[in-house]
Steps between C-alpha positions, in 0.01 A plus 500: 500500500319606203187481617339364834453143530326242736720278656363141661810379731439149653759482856533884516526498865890408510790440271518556098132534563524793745732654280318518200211618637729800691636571086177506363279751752824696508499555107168611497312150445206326734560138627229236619726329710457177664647301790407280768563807748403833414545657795848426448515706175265767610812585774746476215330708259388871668470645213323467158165392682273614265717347246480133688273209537603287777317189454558184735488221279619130514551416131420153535132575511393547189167696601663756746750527161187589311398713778816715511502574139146613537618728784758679297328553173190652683757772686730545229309372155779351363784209538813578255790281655470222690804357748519184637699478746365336771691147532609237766825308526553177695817318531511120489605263293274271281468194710474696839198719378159397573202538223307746730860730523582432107133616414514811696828616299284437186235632623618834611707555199348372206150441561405800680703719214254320263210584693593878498598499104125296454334778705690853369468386130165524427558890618840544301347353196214753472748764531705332217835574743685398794849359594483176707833462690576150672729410740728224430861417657848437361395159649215515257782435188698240672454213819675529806560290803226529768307734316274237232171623618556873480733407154173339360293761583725780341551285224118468458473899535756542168252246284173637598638846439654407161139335414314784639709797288398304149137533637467812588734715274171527245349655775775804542599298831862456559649245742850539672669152711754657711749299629705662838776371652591573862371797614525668835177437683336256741463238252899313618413576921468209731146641632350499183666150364255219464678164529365185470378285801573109423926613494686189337819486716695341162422853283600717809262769465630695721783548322323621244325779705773633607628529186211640399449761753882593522400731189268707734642859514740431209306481187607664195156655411369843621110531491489837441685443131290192423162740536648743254555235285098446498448862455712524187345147397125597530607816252609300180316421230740205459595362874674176541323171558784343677713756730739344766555745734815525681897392365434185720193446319666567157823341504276114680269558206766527223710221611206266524402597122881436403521140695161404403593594118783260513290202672279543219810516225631158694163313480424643170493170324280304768248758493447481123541129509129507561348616159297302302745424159 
């Protein structure tokens, strides 16, 4: 790394987010990282303790946010790259999910994230630099099956990201969406599914977990590669706003684009039927 940044890592206790925190100490960088369990982490992570902040945070609180960013900028005076990657995934399909279960998708992933941005900016604009990076999905570029609330949540992450990268660039602040496909972690295991209660026997939900979960073990992703991606990321001048990570990722994302380009060619003349003459 050229020089030593600050890392703030939402859901470093496991996963992608365990990983990247594990890259970063290990190339010399210091990491206020978050989770629900930090005890967790702490027996994970050995090393690098004067390098690491274990805070225990739950990011829907927008005070104990607040609180946490406080906490790392007194030890370490600075915030240069933020991660989030803290997110929650619930299976169900649109009619079977209840307004309290579709809320807490939301609110995990996209309100929460906005909380966090609200709070670090203030910070990363007096230092006129910082890279934002949010986590989206593959399933944040296109709908699929049993998956609408955590698709409209991703999706939500890619617009508020694209929104938030025009409003910040005049401050020297650059934002990256990434966009993973399956990677090898928890995120695919049984124990750490959420499914929704009110199961419509006609959609066969269960179907669709198994599905689901028959990816656990087998994903194409490796961690470990997607956290040097970040490294090399957080070191251009340039980085990309949108970055699938992963072929899966890649290869869903471009064939969307392509079929989506042709929709639009086929309707071409309804959609500028519309105009004033």
């Amino acid at each position: 790394m050229s020089k030593q940044k600050v890392w703030l890592i939402t859901g470093a206790s496991k996963g992608m987010g365990l990983e990247i925190t594990k890259a970063v100490l290990s190339n010399g960088g210091e990491v206020i990282a978050t989770s629900r369990n930090t005890e967790t982490l702490l027996e994970k992570i050995v090393d690098y303790k004067d390098h690491l902040l274990p805070v225990k945070l739950d990011i829907t609180k927008e005070k104990d946010v607040e609180n946490a960013i406080s906490k790392g900028i007194e030890k370490f005076g600075r915030i240069d790259v933020v991660v989030n990657n803290a997110g929650y995934n619930l299976l169900g399909n649109i009619e079977e999910l209840s307004d309290t279960e579709f809320r807490e998708t939301m609110n995990v992933n996209i309100f929460a994230m906005a909380n966090i941005i609200r709070k670090v900016l203030p910070h990363l604009r007096r230092q006129k630099s910082g890279h934002i990076i949010n986590t989206s999905s593959m399933m944040g570029y296109g709908g699929y099956a049993g998956n609408g609330s955590y698709n409209a949540s991703k999706f939500a992450v890619i617009g508020l990201s694209e929104a938030l990268a025009q409003e910040v660039a005049p401050f020297g602040i650059k934002v990256t969406i990434l966009a993973p496909g399956t990677f090898r972690t928890s995120f695919m295991n049984e124990n750490s599914l959420n499914v929704a209660k009110n199961k419509i026997d006609a959609y066969n939900l269960d179907k669709q977990v198994e599905l689901f979960t028959g990816f656990d073990g087998k994903q194409l992703g490796d961690p470990e590669k997607l956290a040097e991606v970040l490294l090399k990321i957080t070191e251009m001048s340039n980085p990309p706003l949108h970055l699938p990570l992963g072929s899966d990722s890649y290869n869903a994302i471009s064939e969307l684009r392509k079929n989506e380009e042709k929709e639009m060619e086929r309707w071409k003349a309804l959609s500028l039927s519309t105009d004033f003459k």
